[in-house]
N, C-alpha and C positions, 0 to 999 in steps of 0.2 A: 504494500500500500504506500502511495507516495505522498508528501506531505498535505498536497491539496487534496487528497481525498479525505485524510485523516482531520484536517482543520473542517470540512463541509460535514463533518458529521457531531461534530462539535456545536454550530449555529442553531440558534432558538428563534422563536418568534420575536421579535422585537416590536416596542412601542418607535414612534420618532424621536419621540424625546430621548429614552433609552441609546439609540443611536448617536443621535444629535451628543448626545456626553460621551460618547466610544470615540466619536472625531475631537471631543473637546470643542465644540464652536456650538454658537447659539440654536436653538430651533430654526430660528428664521435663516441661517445659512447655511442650516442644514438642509432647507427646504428646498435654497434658488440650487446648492450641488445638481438635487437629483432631480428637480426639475426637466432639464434637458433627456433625459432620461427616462419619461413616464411610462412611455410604452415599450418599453422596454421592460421595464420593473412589473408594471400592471398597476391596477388600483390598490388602493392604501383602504382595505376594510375591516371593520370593524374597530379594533385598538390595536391593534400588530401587524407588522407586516410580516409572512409567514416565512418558515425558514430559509424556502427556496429564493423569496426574495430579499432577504437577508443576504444570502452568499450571494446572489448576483450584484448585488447593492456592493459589496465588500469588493467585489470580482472588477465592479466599473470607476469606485471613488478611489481603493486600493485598502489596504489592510489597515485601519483606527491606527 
């Protein structure tokens, strides 16, 4: 198993906010990041965004 498999099974659901303090920067810069990136990522429902869009979130901004 190589390291990026091993770190993707690692990833949880994540709030924004939760994230937004994993980059260390505000909500609101956290937001314009992935902005350019929506559909990419998918919609933000509920209160988490799910694992899978965690790692790709991780995959596109780069490792917190």
């Amino acid at each position: 198993m190589d390291s990026e498999e091993h770190t993707q099974h690692r990833i949880r659901a994540m709030s924004k906010t939760e994230l937004a303090n994993a980059y260390r920067v505000s909500l609101k810069t956290f937001a314009k990041w992935v902005t350019p990136f929506k559909e990419k990522i998918g919609n933000y429902l509920g209160r988490a965004y799910t694992p899978k869009q965690g790692g790709l979130i991780f995959k596109l901004l780069g490792a917190p």
